[in-house]
C-alpha positions as a Markdown table, in Angstrom:
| # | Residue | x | y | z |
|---|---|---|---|---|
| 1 | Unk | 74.5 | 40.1 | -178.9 |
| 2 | Unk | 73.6 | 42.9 | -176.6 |
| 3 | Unk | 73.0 | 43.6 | -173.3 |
| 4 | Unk | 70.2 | 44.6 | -170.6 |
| 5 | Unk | 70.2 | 45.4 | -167.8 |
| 6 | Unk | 67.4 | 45.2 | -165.2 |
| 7 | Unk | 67.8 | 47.6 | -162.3 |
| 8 | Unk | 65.5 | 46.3 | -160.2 |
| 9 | Unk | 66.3 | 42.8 | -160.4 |
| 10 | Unk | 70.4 | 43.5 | -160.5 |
| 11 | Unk | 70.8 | 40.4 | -163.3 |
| 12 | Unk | 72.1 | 41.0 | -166.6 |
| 13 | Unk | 70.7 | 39.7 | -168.9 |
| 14 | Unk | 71.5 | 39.0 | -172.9 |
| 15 | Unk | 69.2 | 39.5 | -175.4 |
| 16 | Unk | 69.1 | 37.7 | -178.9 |
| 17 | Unk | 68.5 | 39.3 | -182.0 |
| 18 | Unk | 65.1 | 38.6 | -182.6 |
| 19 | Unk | 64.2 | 40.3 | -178.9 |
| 20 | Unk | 66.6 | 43.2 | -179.9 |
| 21 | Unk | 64.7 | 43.9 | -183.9 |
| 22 | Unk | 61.1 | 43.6 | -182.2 |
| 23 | Unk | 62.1 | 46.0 | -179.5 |
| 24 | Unk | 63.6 | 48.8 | -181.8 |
| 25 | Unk | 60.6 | 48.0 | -184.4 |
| 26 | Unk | 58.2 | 49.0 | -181.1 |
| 27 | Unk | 60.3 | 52.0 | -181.0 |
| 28 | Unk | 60.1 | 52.8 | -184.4 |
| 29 | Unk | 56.4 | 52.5 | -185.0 |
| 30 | Unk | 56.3 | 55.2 | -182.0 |
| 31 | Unk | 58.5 | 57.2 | -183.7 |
| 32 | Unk | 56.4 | 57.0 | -186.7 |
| 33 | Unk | 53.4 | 57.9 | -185.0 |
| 34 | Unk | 54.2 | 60.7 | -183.2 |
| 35 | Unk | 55.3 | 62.2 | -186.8 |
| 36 | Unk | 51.8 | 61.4 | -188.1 |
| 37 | Unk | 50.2 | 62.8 | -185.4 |
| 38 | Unk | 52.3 | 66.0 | -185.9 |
| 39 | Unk | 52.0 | 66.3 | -189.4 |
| 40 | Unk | 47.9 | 65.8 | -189.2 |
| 41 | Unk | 48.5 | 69.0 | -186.5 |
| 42 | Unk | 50.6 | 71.0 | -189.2 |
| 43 | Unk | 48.1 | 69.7 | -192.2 |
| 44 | Unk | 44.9 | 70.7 | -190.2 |
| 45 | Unk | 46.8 | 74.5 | -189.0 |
| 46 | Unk | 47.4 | 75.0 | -193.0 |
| 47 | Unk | 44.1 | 74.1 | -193.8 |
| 48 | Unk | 41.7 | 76.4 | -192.0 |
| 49 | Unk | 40.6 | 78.9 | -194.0 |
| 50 | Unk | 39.7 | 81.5 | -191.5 |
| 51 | Unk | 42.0 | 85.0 | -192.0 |
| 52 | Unk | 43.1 | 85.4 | -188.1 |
| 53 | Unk | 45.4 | 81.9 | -188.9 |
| 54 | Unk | 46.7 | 83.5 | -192.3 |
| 55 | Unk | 47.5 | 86.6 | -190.2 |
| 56 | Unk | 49.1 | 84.6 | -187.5 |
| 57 | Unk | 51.1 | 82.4 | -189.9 |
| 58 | Unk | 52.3 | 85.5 | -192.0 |
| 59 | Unk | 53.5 | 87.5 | -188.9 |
| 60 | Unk | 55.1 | 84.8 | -187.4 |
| 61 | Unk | 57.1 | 83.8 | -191.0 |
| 62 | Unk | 58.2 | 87.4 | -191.2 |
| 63 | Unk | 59.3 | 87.4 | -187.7 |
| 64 | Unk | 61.3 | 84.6 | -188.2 |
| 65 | Unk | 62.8 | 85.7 | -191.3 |
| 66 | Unk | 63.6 | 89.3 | -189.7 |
| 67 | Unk | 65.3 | 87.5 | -186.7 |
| 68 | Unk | 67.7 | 85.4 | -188.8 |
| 69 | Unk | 68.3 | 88.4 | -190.8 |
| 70 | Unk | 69.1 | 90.6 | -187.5 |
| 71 | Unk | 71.0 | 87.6 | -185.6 |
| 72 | Unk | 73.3 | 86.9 | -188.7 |
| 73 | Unk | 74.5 | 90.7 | -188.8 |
| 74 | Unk | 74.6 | 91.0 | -185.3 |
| 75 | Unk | 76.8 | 87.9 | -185.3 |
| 76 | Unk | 79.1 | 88.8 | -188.1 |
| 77 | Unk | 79.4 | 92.5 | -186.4 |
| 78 | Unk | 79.4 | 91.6 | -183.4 |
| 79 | Unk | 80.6 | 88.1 | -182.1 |
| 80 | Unk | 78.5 | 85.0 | -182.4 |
| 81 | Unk | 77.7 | 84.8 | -178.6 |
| 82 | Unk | 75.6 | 87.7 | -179.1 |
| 83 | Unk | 73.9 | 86.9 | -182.3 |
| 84 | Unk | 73.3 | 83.4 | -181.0 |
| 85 | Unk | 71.6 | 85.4 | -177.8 |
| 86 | Unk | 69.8 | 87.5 | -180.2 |
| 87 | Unk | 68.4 | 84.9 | -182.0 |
| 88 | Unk | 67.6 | 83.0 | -179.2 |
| 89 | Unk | 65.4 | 85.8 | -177.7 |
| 90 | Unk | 63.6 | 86.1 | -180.7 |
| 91 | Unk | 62.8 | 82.9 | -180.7 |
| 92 | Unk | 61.3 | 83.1 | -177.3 |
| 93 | Unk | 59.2 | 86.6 | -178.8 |
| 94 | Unk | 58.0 | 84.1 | -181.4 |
| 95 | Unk | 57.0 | 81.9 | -179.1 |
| 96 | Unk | 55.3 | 84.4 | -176.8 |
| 97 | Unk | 53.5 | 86.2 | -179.9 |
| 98 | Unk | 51.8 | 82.8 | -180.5 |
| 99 | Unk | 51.0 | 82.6 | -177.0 |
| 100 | Unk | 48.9 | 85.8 | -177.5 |
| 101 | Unk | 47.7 | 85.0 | -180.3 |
| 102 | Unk | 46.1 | 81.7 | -179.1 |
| 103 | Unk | 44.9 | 83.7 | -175.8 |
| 104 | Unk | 43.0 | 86.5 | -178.0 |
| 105 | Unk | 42.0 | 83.5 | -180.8 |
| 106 | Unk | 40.3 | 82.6 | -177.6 |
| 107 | Unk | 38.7 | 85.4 | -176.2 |
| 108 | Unk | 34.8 | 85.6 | -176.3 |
| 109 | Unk | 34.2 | 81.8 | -177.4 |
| 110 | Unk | 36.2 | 80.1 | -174.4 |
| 111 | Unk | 37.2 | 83.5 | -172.3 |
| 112 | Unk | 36.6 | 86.7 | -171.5 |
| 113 | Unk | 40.5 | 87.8 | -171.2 |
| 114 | Unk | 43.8 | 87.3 | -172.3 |
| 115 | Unk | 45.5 | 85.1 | -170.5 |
| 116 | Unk | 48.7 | 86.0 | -168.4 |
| 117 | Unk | 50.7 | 82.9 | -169.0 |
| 118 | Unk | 52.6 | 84.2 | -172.0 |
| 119 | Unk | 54.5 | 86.8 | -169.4 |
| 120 | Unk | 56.4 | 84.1 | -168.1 |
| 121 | Unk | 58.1 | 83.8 | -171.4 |
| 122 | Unk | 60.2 | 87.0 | -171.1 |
| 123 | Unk | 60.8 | 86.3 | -167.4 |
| 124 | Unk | 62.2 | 82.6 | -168.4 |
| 125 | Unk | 64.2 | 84.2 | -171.4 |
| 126 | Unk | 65.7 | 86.4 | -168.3 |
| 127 | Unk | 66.4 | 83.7 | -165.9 |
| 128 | Unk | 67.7 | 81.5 | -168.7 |
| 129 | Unk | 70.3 | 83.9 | -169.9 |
| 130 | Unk | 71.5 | 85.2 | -166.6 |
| 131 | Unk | 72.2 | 81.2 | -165.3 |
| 132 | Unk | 73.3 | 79.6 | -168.6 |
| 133 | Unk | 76.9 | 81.5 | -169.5 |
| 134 | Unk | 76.7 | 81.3 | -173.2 |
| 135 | Unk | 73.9 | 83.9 | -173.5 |
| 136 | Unk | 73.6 | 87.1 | -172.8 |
| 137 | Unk | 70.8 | 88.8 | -171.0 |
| 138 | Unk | 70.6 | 92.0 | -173.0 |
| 139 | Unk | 70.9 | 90.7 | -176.4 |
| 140 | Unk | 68.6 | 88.1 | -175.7 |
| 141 | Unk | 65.6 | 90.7 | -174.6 |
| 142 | Unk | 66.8 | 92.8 | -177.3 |
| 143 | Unk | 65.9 | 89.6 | -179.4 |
| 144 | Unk | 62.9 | 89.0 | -178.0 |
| 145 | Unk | 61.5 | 92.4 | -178.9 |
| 146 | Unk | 62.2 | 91.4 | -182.2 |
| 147 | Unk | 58.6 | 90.9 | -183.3 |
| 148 | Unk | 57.5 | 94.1 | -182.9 |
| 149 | Unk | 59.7 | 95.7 | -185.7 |
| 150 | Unk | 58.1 | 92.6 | -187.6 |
| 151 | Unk | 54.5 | 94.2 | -186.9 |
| 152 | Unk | 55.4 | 97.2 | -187.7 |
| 153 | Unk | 56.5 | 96.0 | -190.6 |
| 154 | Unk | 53.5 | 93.8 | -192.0 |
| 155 | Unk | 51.0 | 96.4 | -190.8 |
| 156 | Unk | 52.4 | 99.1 | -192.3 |
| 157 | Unk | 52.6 | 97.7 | -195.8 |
| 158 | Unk | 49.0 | 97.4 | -196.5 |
């Protein structure tokens, strides 16, 4: 038997099985949706053939790859707080390089700019690591530059 509890109506009130199955199937089939809906996103990302999202998708893989690579050292060497910071800010550079890459993706069918809202990432990576105690501030932007070495990297190899 479980319980609920209405707030507003400050009664308690048991629930039988049957009420208890249907509610978590409800749940479920949400669950189950937003999955679909998120795999059809990934599906149709993959599926474009166009060479600006094989570039984007390339970049951002190495990146990724580069920061674990960089954050594991840098933990090992030098402590996990600051690999975990590391890593954490280049998740953040990820996350602003795909930012700028949707803003230029954009620019001459929607816009005629890039947008500024991808500068608030580095100023939230900043104000995140300075108020949370686990993270450091400088390994974190040290982190977040991480996808330049990354560029470097894939443009310099062809």
């Amino acid at each position: 038997m479980f319980t609920s509890v209405d707030s507003n109506r400050k009664t308690v009130e048991h629930l039988s099985n049957e009420n208890v199955q249907s509610h978590q199937f409800l749940d479920n089939s949400c669950i189950k949706e937003s999955e679909s809906v998120l795999a059809s996103q990934f599906d149709k990302l993959l599926s474009k053939n166009d060479d600006y999202t094989k570039l984007q998708l390339t970049i951002f893989g190495i990146t990724f790859i580069v920061s674990i690579i960089i954050a594991s050292i840098t933990g090992i060497i030098l402590g996990f707080t600051f690999g975990l910071s590391v890593f954490i800010g280049s998740l953040a550079g990820i996350f602003y390089l795909r930012l700028l890459a949707k803003s230029v993706g954009k620019i001459g069918k929607e816009s005629t700019g890039v947008s500024k809202l991808q500068l608030l990432i580095p100023v939230c990576l900043f104000i995140f690591a300075s108020k949370l105690g686990s993270i450091e501030i400088l390994p974190a932007m040290i982190g977040f530059f991480i996808y330049k070495p990354s560029l470097i990297f894939y443009f310099s190899r062809s």
